[in-house]
N, C-alpha and C positions, 0 to 999 in steps of 0.2 A: 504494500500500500504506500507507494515512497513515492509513486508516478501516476501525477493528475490526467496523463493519455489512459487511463483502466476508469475510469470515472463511470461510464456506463456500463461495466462489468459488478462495479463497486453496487449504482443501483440497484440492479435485477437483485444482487445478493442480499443488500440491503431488505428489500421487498420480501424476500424470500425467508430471511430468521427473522425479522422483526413484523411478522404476519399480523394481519389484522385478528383480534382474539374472540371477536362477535362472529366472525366467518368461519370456523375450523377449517370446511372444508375447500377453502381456497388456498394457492401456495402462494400468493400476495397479499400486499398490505393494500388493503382500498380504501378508496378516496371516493369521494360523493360523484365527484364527475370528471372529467378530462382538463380541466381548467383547475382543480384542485391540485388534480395528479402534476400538472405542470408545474403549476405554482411550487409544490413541494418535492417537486426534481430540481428547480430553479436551487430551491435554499438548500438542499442535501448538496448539489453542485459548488457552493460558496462553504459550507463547513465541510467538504472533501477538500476542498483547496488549502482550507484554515488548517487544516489536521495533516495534509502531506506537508506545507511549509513547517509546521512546528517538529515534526518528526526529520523533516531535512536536518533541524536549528539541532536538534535531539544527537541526529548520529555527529553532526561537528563540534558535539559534546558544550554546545552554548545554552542547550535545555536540559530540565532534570529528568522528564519525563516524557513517555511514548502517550497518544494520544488513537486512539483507534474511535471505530462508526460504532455507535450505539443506538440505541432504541430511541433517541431524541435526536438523530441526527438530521432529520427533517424540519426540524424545530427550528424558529428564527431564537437569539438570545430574549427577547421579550417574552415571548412564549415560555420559555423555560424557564426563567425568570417568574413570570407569573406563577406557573405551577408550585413552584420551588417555596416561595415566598414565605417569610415565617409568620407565620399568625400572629395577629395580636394578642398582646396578654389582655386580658379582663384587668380593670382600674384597681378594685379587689385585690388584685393579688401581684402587682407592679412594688416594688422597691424604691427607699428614696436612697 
């Protein structure tokens, strides 16, 4: 995964372990409609890019860590972000 020319090999796969979980019996991840599917090839395309440069930075020992596709890698940073977000504490039980 070191070369952004496998990008579309990267998808299919992607698509393929990270299945939609409402569907079993599909071997993809689905999307409402073809404008969805695009849109989230569009952003998997910019965080494959984000993840082979850092992995370059990686192997010429200027980063700590490898970076691999996961299960959000469709995800804009907002999106995940959102997801992620730590809940509020109730006023209640907040520290001064």
């Amino acid at each position: 995964m070191d070369d952004f020319n496998d990008v579309d090999k990267q998808w299919l796969l992607f698509k393929q372990n990270f299945r939609s979980k409402n569907d079993p019996l599909t071997n993809d991840r689905l999307y409402k409609n073809l404008n969805e599917e695009q849109y989230r090839r569009s952003v998997f395309e910019d965080n494959y890019r984000r993840i082979v440069k850092h992995n370059q930075l990686f192997n010429q020992g200027i980063e700590k860590n490898r970076q691999s596709v996961n299960m959000f890698s469709d995800w804009t940073d907002k999106e995940f972000y959102d997801y992620n977000k730590p809940l509020p504490i109730p006023i209640n039980q907040q520290t001064i």
